[in-house]
C-alpha positions as CSV (number, residue, x, y, z in Angstrom):
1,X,3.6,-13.9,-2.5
2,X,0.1,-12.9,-1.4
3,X,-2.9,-14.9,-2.4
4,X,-6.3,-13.7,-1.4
5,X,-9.6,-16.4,-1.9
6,X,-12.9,-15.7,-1.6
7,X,-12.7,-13.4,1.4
8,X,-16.0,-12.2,2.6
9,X,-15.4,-9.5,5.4
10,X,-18.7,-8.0,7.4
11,X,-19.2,-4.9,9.2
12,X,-21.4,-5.9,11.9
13,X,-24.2,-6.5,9.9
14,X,-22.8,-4.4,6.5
15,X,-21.5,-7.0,3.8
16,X,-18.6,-5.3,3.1
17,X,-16.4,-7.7,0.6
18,X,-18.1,-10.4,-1.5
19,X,-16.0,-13.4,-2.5
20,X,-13.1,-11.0,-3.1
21,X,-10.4,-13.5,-5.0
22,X,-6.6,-11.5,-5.8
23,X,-3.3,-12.4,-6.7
24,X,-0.1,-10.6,-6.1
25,X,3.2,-12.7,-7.6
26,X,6.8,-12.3,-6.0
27,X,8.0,-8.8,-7.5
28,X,5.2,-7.5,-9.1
29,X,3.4,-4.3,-8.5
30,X,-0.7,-4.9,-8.3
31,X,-2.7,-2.1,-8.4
32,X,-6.5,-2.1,-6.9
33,X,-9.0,0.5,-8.1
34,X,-12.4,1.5,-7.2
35,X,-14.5,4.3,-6.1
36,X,-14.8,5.1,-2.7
37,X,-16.5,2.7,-0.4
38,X,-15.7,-0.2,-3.0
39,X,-13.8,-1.9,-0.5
40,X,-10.2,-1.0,-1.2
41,X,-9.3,-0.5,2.4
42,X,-11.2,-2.8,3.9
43,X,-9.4,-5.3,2.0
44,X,-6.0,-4.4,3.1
45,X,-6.9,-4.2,6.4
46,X,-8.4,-7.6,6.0
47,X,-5.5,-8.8,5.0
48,X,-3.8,-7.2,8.1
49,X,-6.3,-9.2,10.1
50,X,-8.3,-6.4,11.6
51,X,-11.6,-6.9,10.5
52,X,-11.0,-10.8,10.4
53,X,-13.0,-12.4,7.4
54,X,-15.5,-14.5,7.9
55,X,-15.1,-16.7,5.7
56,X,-12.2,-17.1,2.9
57,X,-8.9,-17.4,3.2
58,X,-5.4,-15.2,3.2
59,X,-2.0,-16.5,2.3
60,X,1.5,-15.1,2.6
61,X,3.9,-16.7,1.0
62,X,1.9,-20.0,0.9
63,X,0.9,-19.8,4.7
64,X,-2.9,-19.0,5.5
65,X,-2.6,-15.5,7.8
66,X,-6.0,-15.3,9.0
67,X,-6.1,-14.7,12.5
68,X,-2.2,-14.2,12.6
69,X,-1.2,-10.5,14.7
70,X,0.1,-8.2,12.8
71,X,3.1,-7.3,14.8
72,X,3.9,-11.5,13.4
73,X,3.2,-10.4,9.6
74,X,5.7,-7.8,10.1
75,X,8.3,-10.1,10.9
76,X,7.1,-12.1,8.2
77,X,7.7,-9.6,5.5
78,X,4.3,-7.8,5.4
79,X,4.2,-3.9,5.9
80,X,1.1,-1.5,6.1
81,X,1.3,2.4,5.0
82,X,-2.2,2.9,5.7
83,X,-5.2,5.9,4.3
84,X,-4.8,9.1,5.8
85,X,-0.6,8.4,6.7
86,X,-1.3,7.8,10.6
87,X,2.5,9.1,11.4
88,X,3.4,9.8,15.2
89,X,3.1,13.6,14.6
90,X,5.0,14.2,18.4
91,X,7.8,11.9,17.1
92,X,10.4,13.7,15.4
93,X,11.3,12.0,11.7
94,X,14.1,10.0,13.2
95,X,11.5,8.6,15.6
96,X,8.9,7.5,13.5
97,X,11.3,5.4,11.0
98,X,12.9,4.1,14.5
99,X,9.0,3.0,15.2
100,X,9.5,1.5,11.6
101,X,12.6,-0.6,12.8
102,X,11.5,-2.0,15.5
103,X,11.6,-5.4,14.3
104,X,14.4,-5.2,12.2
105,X,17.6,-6.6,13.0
106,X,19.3,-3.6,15.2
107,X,22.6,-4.2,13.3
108,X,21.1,-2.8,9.9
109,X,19.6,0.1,11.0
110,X,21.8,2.4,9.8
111,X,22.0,1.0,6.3
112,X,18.6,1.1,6.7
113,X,18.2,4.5,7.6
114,X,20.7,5.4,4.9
115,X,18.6,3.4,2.3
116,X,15.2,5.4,2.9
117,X,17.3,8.8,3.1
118,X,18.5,8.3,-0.6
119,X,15.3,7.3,-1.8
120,X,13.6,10.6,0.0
121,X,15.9,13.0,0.7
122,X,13.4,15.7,1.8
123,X,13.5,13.6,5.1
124,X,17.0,13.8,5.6
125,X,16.6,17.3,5.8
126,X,13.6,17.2,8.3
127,X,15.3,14.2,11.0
128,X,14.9,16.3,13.8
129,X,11.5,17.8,12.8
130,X,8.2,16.6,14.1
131,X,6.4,14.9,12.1
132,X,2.8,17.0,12.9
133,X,4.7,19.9,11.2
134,X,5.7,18.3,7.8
135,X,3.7,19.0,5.0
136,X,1.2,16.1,3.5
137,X,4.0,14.9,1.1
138,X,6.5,14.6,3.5
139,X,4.1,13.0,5.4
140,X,2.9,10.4,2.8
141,X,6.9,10.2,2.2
142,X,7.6,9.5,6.4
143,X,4.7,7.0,6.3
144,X,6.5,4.7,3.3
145,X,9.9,5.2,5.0
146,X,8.2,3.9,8.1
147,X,7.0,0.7,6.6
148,X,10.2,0.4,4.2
149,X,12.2,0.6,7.7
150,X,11.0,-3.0,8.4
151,X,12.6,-4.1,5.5
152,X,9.1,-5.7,4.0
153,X,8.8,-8.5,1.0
154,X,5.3,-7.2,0.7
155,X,4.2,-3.3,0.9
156,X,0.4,-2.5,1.2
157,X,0.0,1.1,0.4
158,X,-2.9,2.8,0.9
159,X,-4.4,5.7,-1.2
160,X,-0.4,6.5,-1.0
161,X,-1.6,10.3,-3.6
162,X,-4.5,10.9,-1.4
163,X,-5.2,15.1,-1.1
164,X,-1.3,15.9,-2.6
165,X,-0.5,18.0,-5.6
166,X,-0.1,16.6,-8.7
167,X,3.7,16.9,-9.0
168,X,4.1,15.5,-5.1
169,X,2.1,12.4,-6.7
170,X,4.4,12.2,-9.3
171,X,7.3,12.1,-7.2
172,X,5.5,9.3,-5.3
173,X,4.7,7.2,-7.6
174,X,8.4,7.3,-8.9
175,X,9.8,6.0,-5.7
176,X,7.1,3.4,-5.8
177,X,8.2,2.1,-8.7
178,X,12.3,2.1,-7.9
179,X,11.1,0.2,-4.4
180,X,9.9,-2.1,-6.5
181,X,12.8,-2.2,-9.2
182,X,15.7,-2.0,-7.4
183,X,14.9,-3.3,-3.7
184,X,12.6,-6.2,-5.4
185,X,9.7,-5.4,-2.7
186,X,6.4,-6.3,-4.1
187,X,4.0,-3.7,-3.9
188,X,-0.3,-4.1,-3.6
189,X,-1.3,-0.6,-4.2
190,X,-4.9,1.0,-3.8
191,X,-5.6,4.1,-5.6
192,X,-8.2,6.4,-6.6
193,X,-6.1,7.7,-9.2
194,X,-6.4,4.9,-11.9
195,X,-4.0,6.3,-14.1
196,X,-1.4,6.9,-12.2
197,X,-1.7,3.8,-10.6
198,X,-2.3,1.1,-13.8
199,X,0.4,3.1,-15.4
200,X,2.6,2.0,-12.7
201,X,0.9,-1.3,-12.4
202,X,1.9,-4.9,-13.9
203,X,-1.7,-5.9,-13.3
204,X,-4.6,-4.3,-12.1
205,X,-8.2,-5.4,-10.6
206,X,-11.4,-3.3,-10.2
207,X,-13.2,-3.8,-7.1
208,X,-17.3,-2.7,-6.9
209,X,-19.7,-2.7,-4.6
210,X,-17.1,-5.3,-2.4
211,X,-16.8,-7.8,-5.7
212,X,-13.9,-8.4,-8.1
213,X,-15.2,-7.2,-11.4
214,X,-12.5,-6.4,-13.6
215,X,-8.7,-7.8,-13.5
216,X,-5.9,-7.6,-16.2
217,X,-2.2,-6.0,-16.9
218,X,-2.0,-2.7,-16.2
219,X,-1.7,-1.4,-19.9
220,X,-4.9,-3.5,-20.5
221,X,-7.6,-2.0,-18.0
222,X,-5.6,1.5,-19.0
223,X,-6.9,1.0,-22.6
224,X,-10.1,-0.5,-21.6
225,X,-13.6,1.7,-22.9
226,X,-15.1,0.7,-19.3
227,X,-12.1,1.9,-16.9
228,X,-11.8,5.0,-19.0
229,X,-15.0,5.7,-18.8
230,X,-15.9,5.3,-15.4
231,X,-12.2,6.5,-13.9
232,X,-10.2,8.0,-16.3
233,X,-13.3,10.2,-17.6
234,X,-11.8,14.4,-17.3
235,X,-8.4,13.5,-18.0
236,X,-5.5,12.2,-15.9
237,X,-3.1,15.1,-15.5
């Protein structure tokens, strides 16, 4: 579905990713750890084309995507819930999943809409609400809907349990995991919060520093002495 090679990505004159190599299969849910300023969202924007690499190469589905817009990707399957939510917080809920649609075929929105209502229902309640006055959940919530409203083979999420409480993460990462086992949408997921997210995982990489260093299942870097101790060290509650 998504192959990433040797990507090397810059920041004027910052070297921010180093020969970054990833794979993400058809159905599977990849998960991408890493302290902050590893890398983690530069390489998702990267693959969004915005910074463009400078040298390396991006493939969707087997056709290289560098330099491609994004508003093509989208029609090509590839959706973005990026850090930090970035809803329309004038728009009302109905709005921003409209946004979502846009390039969708008009005839399935309401299945559509219906389809992201049963998997958050706490946004069926809020339609008509802005989204500036939901609370961060809902928020992270609208922002997945969003992307799930272009009806995506690939989902880049984001940091998706970034400053939400514990149980809100919880609920998160559950619908993550039924996007992924009952609509079959593959899912590259960066998280700071390696146990939620290799636990979820089928395979997991560690990125340091802008390099690749560690890759495996999910179950694997979980038991690993290294990922425990440098992530996973306090607990994981």
């Amino acid at each position: 579905m998504l192959s990433v090679s040797g990507i090397h990505t810059y920041y004027g004159a910052v070297h921010a990713l180093k020969g970054v190599d990833l794979e993400v299969a058809q159905g599977e849910i990849v998960a991408l750890i890493g302290a902050n300023g590893a890398g983690k969202s530069t390489l998702l924007m990267t693959i969004c084309g915005n910074p463009r690499p400078r040298r390396g190469s991006v493939a969707l589905a087997g056709e290289n995507i560098v330099g491609v817009p994004m508003y093509h990707l989208v029609r090509r399957g590839l959706a973005h819930a990026p850090e930090g939510r970035r809803i329309f917080p004038r728009m009302t809920v109905l709005e921003n999943l409209r946004m979502g649609a846009v390039v969708a075929d008009p005839a399935n929105f309401d299945s559509d809409l219906e389809r992201v209502f049963s998997l958050f229902p706490r946004l069926k309640e809020r339609r008509d609400q802005r989204g500036g006055t939901l609370s961060g959940g809902e928020q992270q919530m609208l922002a997945i809907a969003r992307a799930l409203m272009s009806r995506p083979r690939l989902l880049l999420l984001d940091e998706p349990s970034l400053g939400l409480a514990p149980l809100v993460v919880r609920q998160i990462f559950s619908i993550i995991e039924e996007i992924n086992r009952r609509d079959g949408v593959t899912v590259l997921l960066v998280e700071q919060n390696a146990y939620h997210a290799l636990k979820l995982a089928h395979r997991g990489y560690v990125l340091v520093n802008g390099q690749i260093t560690l890759s495996g299942s999910g179950a694997d870097l979980l038991a690993n002495e290294q990922i425990r101790a440098a992530y996973l060290e306090g607990g994981h509650g």
